[in-house]
C-alpha angles and dihedrals in degrees: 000000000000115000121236133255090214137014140152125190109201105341120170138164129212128197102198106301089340114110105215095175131348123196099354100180110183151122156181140215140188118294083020128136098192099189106209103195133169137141118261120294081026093119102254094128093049086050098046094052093044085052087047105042111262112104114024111220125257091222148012118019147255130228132208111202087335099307113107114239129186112198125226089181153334093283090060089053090047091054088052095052106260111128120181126219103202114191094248086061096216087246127134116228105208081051124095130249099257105040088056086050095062095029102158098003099067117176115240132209110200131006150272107353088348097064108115126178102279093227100172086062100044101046094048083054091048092052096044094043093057087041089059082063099044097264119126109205095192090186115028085185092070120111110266088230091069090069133097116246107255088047083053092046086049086048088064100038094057107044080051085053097043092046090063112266116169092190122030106207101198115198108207091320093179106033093109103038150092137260094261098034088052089049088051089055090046090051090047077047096060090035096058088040089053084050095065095260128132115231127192104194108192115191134121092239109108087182087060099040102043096064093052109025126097093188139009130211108198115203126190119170094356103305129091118251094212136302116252142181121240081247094053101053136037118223084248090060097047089048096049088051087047087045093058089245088197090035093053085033079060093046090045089058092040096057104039079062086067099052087050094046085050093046090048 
């Protein structure tokens, strides 16, 4: 059996007296799209920046290729090979392409007081890498912000991918996009996931998340309802647990009492 990239038993996180998430049991391998969906208030930020660093659970552990880990900060997820995609992206818009690509890890020509960016490089790598997803950056040199937002999204996917993750945590990537944006961030999905990486694609859009997920984790208050394989489980299915099926089964038969009460 192949070990997983990522996996947490019972893992749970507390606030106080507030109980973020309690028994999270789930995991990702190589070559793996693990779709976390849930509705809002369901837990998925708590769980994305547990996963990322930056909060350290109250309870259960996490494992990184088998070996237990226990986070102090982003930087330390980022050494084992978990890079996190948030939904603000953590790009500057008046900035270039490129220098957003290597943001932190700027490339150097030359040494000690002498060093100097090293543009040439770093825009040919900015260039090559978009063009590995299908995106021709004509000029790496363009402000970020003229770009459209799934090529924004795929901006940040694949420095994350060039600077070494193992595992691409995506936080909502295609909530506040387009049809065909959205369609350009699926297709980078099943790219990075041909290329031997884990993904963990959080979002509440079952028709997002069906085409390209292998397995799904559904969370709802903070727990997770149950892990299945594509095989296992239709989209409608997904979407009726995400629904709340006996929830929305209660507000059928309320509500049918007040158009009784009205009638009467």
């Amino acid at each position: 059996m192949t070990t997983p990239l990522i996996e947490t038993r019972e893992m749970g996180k507390t606030f106080g007296s507030v109980i973020a998430l309690s028994g999270i049991n789930m995991s990702v391998a190589a070559g793996q799209v693990l779709c976390l969906l849930g509705d809002n208030g369901a837990g998925k930020s708590t769980l994305i920046k547990t996963l990322a660093g930056v909060h350290r659970p109250s309870e259960g552990e996490m494992l990184v290729e088998g070996r237990p880990v226990a986070f102090d900060s982003p930087r330390d997820a980022l050494d084992a090979g978990i890079a996190t995609v948030f939904q603000d992206l953590a790009m500057v818009s008046l900035m270039s392409v490129t220098r957003n690509f290597f943001m932190g890890r700027e490339p150097t020509r030359g040494k000690g007081v002498l060093a100097r960016f090293d543009a040439g490089f770093a825009d040919r790598v900015a260039r090559e890498e978009m063009a590995k997803i299908g995106i021709d950056v004509r000029d790496p040199s363009q402000a970020v912000g003229t770009l459209s937002g799934g090529e924004r999204q795929c901006v940040a996917i694949a420095r994350a991918v060039y600077f070494g993750a193992k595992v691409l945590i995506l936080d909502e990537p295609t909530s506040a996009l387009g049809v065909s944006q959205a369609s350009m961030v699926l297709r980078y999905i099943a790219q990075a996931r041909s290329r031997g990486l884990g993904v963990i694609f959080i979002t509440h859009n079952v028709h997002h998340a069906y085409p390209v997920g292998d397995t799904f984790t559904l969370l709802n208050r903070g727990r997770s309802l149950g892990n299945f394989m594509k095989a296992e489980v239709s989209r409608e299915e997904v979407l009726e647990m995400m629904a709340g099926g006996k929830e929305l089964e209660d507000l059928d038969a309320e509500l049918a009492e007040f158009d009784r009460a009205d009638a009467g």
